[in-house]
C-alpha positions as CSV (number, residue, x, y, z in Angstrom):
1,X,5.3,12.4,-1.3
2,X,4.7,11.3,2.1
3,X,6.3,8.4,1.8
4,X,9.8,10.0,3.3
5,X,8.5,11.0,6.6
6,X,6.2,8.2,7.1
7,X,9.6,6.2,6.9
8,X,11.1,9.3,9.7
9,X,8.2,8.9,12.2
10,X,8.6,4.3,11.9
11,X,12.1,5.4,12.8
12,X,11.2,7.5,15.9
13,X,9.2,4.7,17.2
14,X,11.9,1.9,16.6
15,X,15.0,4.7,18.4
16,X,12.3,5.2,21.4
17,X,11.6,8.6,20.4
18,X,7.6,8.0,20.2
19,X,5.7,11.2,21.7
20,X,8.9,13.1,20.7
21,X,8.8,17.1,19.5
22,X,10.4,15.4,16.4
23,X,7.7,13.2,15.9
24,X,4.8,15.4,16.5
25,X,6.4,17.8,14.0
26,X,7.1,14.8,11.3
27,X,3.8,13.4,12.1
28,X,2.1,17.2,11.5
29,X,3.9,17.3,8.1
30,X,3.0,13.9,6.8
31,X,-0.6,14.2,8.1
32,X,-1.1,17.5,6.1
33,X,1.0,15.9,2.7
34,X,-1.1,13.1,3.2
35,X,-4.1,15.1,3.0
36,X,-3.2,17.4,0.5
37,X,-2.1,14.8,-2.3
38,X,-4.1,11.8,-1.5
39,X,-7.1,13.4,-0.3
40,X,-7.9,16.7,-1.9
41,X,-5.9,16.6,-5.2
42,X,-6.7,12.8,-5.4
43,X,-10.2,14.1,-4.9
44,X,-10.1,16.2,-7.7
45,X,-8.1,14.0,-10.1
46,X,-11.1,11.1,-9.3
47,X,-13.6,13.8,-10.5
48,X,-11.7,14.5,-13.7
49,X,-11.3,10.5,-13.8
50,X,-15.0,10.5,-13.6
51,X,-15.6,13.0,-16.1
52,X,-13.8,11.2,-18.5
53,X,-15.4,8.2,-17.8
54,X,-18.9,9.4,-18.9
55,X,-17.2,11.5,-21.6
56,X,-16.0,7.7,-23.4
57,X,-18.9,5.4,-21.6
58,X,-20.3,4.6,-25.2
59,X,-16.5,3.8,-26.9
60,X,-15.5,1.4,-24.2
61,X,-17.0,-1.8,-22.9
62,X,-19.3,-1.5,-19.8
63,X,-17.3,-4.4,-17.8
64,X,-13.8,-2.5,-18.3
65,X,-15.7,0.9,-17.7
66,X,-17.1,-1.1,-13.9
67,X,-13.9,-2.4,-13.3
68,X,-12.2,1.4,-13.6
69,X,-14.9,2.9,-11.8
70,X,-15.0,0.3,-9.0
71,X,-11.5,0.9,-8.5
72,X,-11.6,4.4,-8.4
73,X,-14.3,4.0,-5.6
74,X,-12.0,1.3,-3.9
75,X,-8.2,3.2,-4.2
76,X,-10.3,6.6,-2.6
77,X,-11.8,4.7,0.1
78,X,-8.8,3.4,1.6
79,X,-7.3,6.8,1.3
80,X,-10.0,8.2,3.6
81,X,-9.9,4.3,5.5
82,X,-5.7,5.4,6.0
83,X,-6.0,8.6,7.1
84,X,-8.3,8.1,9.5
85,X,-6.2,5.2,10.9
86,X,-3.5,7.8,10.4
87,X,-5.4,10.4,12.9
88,X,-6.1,7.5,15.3
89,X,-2.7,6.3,15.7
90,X,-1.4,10.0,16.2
91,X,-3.8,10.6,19.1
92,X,-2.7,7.6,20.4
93,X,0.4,8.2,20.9
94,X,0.4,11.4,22.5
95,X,-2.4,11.1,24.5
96,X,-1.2,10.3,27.9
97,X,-1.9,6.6,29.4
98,X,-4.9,6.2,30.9
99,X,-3.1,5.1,34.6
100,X,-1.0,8.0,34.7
101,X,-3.5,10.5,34.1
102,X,-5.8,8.6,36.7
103,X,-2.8,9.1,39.4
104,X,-2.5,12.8,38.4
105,X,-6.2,13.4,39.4
């Protein structure tokens, strides 16, 4: 679901538009979708995931039940890893360069 204005906001940057009203507004919106589907209902599908996963632990082999589980812990992980990468790269960009707001003092 993000997808869409994460493609928007690579365009602003390659049209010279970075720090734009545009962008901020994109970057707002695919912040919060971002947050809303991958973290929090991803969130809550992993629980139900896990919850599963203890409800069959004894019909399933151990190894296939690890391999699931480790990449449940993996695939959320980088969700948090992204969106804190996400938050970084948003300040970044409209924070004002250090030089100018050095002259402005």
């Amino acid at each position: 679901m993000s997808t869409p204005f994460l493609n928007i906001h690579w365009f602003l940057d390659k049209t010279k538009q970075t720090g734009s009203t545009w962008q901020i507004v994109n970057g707002a919106i695919l912040m919060t979708i971002f947050m809303v589907v991958r973290l929090i209902y991803g969130g809550y599908q992993s629980s139900l995931f896990w919850r599963t996963l203890g409800d069959i632990r004894d019909q399933v082999p151990m190894p296939l039940l690890a391999i699931y589980a480790i990449g449940n812990i993996f695939l959320q992980a980088l969700n948090w890893y992204w969106f804190y990468k996400m938050i970084f790269a948003m300040k970044k960009r409209f924070d004002p360069p250090k030089n100018i707001a050095q002259k402005k003092q």
